[in-house]
N, C-alpha and C positions, 0 to 999 in steps of 0.2 A: 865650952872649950872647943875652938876649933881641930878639928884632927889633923892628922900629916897627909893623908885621904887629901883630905881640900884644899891642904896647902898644896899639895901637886898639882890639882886641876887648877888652882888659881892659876902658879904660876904657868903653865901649858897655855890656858886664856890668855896670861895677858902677852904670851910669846906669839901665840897665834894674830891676835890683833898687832901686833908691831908689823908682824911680817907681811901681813895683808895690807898694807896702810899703801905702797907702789899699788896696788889692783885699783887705785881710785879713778882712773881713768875710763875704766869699763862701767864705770857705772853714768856715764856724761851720755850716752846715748840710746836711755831707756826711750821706749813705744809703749802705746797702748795696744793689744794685741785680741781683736772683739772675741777670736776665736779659743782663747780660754774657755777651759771648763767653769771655772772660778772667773767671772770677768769683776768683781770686785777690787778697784785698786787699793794696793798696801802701802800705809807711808809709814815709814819708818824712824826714829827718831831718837838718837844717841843720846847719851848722857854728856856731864860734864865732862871737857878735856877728850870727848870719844869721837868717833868719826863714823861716817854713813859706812866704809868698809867692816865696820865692828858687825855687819848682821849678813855677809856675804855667806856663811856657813847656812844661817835661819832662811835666803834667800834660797839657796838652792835645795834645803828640804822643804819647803815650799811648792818650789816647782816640780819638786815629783809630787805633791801632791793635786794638781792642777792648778797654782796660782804661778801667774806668769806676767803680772801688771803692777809694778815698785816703784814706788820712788822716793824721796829721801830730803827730811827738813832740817838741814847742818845749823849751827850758829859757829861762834866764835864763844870762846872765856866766858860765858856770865851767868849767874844764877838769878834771875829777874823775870821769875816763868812767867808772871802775869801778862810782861811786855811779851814772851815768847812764844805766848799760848796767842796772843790776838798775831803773831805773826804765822804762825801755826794755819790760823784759822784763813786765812788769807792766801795760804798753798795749797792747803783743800779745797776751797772753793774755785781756784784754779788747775786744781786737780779735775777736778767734776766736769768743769766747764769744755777743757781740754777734752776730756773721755766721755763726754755725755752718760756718764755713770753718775745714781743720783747721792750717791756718798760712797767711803772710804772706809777701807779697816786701820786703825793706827795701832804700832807696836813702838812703844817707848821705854829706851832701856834708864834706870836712874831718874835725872833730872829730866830724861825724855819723856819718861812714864806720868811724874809731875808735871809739866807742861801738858801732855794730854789729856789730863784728871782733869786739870783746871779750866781748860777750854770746854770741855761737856758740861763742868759745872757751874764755871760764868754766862759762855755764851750758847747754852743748849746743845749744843753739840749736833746738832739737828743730822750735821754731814758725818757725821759718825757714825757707824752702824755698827762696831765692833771695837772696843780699847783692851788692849793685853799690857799690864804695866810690866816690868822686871825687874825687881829689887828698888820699887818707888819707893820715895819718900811716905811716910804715913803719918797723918796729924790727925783721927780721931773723927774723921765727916765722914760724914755716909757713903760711901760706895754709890756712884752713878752708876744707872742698869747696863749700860754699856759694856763696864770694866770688869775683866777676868783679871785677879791678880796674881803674880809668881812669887814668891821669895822664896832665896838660898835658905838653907837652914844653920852654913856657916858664914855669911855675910858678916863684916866689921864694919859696916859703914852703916849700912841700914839692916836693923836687928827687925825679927820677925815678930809683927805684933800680939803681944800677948793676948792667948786663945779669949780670956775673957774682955779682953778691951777691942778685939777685933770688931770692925763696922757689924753692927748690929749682929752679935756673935748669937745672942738667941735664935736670930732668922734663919733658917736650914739653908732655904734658898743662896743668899749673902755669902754664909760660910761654905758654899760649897765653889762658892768663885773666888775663893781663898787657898791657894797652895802652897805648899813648901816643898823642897827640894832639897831632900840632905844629901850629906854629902855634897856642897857644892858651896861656891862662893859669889862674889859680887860677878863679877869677869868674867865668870865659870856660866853664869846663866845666861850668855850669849851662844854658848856653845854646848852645854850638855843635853846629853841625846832626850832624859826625861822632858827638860824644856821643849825642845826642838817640837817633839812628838806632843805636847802639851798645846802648846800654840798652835801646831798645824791642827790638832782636836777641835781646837777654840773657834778658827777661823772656819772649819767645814763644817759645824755643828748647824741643823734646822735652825731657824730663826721660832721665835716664837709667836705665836700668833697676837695681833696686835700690837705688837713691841719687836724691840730690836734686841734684845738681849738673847743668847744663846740657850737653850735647851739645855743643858750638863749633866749627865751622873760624875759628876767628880770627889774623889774626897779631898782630903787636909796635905796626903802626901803624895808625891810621885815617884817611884824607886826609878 
């Protein structure tokens, strides 16, 4: 049962994104900036019916954290990730090319999260060095090493997959790149501060030796 907790931060989310939706302009002349602490560029990638402005909040606790290098893969109306994921792939590699960076961190909120799952999982993901999903869709495949996943704990669109059907829920490792987040909603995990501080963990974490996957003590929840 969703609380009245969540129903307020939903709706606060999705006021917050309305009113943000005029700042799309500022976002038309991002740079690559070498002098980052963090020079890893972040692409970011909305969901359905969502906009590159929906992660201006995630952007700027970002950049207090040393990342200063975004940019943003929009579509229009469609849920056709397969088609979205190889056009996905296609900004990264022009991401890279542009930044002589040799890959990308991608944060995907919803259908953005599934579009990035699928691109690491169809086409290697090679240019990926980091995937943070947020309230993804979840069908049951294994978790690529890449992917850190978030879910709300009060989401109605995409329910938090059952502990025991979680991707490989026996693997410690797996489930510990597994979160939830109560108290919170679909919308809400654009903006709550557990997330916020969730992701920027994810993205500053050691790489692991020999792999690109993140290092983590995390558990199941984040208050």
């Amino acid at each position: 049962m969703i609380s009245l907790r969540t129903v307020g931060t939903e709706v606060s989310a999705l006021g917050a994104a309305a009113l943000s939706l005029p700042l799309r302009l500022l976002l038309r002349h991002e740079h690559f900036d070498p002098s980052a602490p963090d020079q890893t560029p972040v692409v970011f990638v909305h969901g359905f019916l969502g906009d590159p402005t929906n992660f201006l909040v995630l952007r700027t606790y970002l950049v207090s954290r040393g990342a200063r290098n975004f940019t943003s893969f929009s579509y229009g109306p469609r849920i056709d990730y397969p088609r979205l994921a190889s056009r996905l792939g296609l900004t990264i590699e022009a991401v890279c090319a542009a930044t002589g960076s040799p890959a990308v961190d991608v944060v995907g909120h919803s259908l953005g999260g599934l579009v990035g799952r699928y691109l690491v999982d169809m086409h290697g993901g090679h240019r990926v060095r980091r995937l943070v999903t947020l309230g993804a869709p979840y069908f049951a495949s294994p978790m690529p090493p890449q992917e850190h996943a978030v879910f709300a704990a009060g989401d109605p669109f995409v329910p938090v997959p059952h502990a025991v059907y979680r991707p490989h829920a026996s693997d410690l490792e797996v489930a510990e790149r597994v979160v939830v987040i109560p108290h919170c909603g679909h919308w809400g995990l654009l903006y709550h501060p557990a997330v916020l501080r969730e992701v920027g963990r994810v993205l500053a974490a050691p790489e692991r030796e020999g792999g690109t996957a993140p290092a983590l003590a995390v558990g199941t929840t984040a208050a």
